[in-house]
C-alpha positions as CSV (number, residue, x, y, z in Angstrom):
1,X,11.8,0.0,-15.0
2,X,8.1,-0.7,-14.1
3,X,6.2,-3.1,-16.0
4,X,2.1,-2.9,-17.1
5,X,1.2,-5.0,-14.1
6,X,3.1,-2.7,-11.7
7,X,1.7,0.4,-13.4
8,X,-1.7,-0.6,-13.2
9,X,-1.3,-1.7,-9.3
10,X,-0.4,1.5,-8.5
11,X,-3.4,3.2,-10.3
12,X,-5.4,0.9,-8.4
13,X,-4.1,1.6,-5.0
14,X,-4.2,5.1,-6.3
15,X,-7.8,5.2,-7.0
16,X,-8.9,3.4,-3.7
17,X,-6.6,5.8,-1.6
18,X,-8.3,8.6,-3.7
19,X,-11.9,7.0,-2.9
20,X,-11.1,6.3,1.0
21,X,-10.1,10.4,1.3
22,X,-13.3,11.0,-0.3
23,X,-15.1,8.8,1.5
24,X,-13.3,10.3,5.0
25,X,-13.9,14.2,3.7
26,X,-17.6,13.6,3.0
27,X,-17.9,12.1,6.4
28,X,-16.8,15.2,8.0
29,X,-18.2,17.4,5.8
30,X,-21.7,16.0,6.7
31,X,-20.9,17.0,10.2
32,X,-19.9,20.3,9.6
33,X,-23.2,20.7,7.0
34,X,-25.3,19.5,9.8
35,X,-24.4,22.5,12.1
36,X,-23.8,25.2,8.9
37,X,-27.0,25.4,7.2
38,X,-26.4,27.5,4.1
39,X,-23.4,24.3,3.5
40,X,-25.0,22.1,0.5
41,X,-25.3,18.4,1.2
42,X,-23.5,17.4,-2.0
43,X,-25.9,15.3,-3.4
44,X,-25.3,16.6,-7.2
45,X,-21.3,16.2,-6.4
46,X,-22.0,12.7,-5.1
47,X,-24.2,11.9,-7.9
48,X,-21.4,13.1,-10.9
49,X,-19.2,10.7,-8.8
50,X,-21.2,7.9,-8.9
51,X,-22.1,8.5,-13.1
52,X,-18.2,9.1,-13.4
53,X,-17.2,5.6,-11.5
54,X,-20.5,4.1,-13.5
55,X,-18.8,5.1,-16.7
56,X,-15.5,4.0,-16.1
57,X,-16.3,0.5,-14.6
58,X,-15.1,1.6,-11.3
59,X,-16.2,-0.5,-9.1
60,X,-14.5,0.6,-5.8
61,X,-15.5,4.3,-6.2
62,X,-19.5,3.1,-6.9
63,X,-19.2,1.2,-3.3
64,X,-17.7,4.2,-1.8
65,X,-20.4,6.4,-3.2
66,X,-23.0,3.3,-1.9
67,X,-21.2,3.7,1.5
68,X,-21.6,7.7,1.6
69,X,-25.4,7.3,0.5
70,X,-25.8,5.2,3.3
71,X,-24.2,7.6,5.6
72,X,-26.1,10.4,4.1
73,X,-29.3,8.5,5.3
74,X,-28.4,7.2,8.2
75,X,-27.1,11.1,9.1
76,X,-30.6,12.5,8.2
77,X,-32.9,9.4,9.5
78,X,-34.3,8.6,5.8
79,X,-35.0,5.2,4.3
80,X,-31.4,3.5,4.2
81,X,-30.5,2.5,0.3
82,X,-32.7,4.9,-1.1
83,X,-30.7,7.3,-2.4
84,X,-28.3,5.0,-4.1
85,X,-31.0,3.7,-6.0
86,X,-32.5,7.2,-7.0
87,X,-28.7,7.1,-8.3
88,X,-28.6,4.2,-10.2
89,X,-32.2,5.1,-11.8
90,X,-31.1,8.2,-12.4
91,X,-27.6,7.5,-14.4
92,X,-29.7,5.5,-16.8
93,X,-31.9,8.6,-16.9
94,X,-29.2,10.8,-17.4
95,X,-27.5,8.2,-19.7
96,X,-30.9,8.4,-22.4
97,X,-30.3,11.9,-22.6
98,X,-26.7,12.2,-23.0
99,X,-27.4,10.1,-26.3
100,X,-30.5,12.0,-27.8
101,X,-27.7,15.3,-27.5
102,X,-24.6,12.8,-28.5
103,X,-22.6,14.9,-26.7
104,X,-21.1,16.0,-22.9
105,X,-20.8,19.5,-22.5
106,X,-20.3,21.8,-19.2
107,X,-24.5,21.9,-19.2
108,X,-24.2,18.4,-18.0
109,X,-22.5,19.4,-14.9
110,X,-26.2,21.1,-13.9
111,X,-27.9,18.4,-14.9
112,X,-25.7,15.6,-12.4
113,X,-26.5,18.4,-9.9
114,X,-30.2,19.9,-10.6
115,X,-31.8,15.8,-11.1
116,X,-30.8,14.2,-7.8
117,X,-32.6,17.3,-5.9
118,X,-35.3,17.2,-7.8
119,X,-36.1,13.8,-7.6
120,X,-34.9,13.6,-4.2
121,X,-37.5,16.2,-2.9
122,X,-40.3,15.3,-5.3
123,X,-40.3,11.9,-4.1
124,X,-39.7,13.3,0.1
125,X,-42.8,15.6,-0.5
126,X,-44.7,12.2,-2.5
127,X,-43.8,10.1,0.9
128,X,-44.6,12.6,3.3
129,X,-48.2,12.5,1.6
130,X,-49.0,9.1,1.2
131,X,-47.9,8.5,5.3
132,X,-49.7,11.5,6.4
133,X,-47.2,13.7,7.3
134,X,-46.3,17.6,7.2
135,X,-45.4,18.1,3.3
136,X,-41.9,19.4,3.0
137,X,-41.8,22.9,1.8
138,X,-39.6,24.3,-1.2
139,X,-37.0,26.6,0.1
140,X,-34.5,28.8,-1.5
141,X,-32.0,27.2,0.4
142,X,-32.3,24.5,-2.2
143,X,-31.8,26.3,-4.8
144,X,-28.5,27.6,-3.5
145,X,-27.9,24.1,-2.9
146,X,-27.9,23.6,-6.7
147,X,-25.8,26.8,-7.3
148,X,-23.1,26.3,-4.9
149,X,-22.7,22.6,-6.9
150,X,-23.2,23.7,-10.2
151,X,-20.7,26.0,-9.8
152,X,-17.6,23.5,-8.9
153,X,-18.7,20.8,-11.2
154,X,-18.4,23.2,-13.8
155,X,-15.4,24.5,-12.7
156,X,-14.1,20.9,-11.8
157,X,-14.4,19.7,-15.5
């Protein structure tokens, strides 16, 4: 017969094996996004991962999802620790507004997906500006980016 302490032992090595397979799978799924175009760079899916661990006091899965920010920017040559604190920001963001609609419905699911592009690209285009850069241009691409997520965290929850 198992006792609490060995039940909850295993959840824990449960959740970290779960997090290390995520954290290998995004790793090469980067790789394959980086030669596939039209593949989404699961920013929405990394961020409903991060508000799901933030809720439930995970603390392993939000340092796996700190890792995989980091190797999203160090992948794509942008500002390292960036993206995890457009994250953090952004969960309180998305936090204010679960509690003015006091409830969590499937619509959410676009929400964690449509916010972390948004932000992401408004503040890419608001960089690229103030260092005198090319602007980044809007394309569709992005929006299919959004679709392609929306679609399995809806179909996820």
């Amino acid at each position: 017969m198992q006792t609490f302490s060995d039940m909850s032992r295993n959840s824990t090595t449960k959740n970290i094996l779960v997090n290390i397979a995520i954290l290998v799978t995004f790793v090469c799924y980067l790789a394959l996004s980086n030669i596939y175009v039209f593949l989404p760079p699961l920013l929405g899916l990394l961020f409903t991962k991060y508000i799901k661990d933030f809720k439930d006091a995970n603390f392993f899965g939000s340092f796996v999802v700190l890792i995989l920010c980091i190797f999203f920017e160090l992948e794509k040559s942008n500002n390292i620790g960036f993206l995890f604190l457009l994250f953090i920001f952004l969960s309180f963001v998305v936090s204010k507004i679960g509690l003015i609609l006091q409830e969590e419905s499937r619509f959410f699911g676009v929400i964690y997906v449509f916010l972390p592009y948004m932000f992401y690209f408004f503040v890419l285009q608001s960089l690229t500006i103030f260092n005198h850069q090319m602007p980044i241009v809007f394309t569709p691409i992005i929006l299919w980016y959004v679709l392609c997520e929306s679609v399995l965290v809806i179909w996820k929850r």
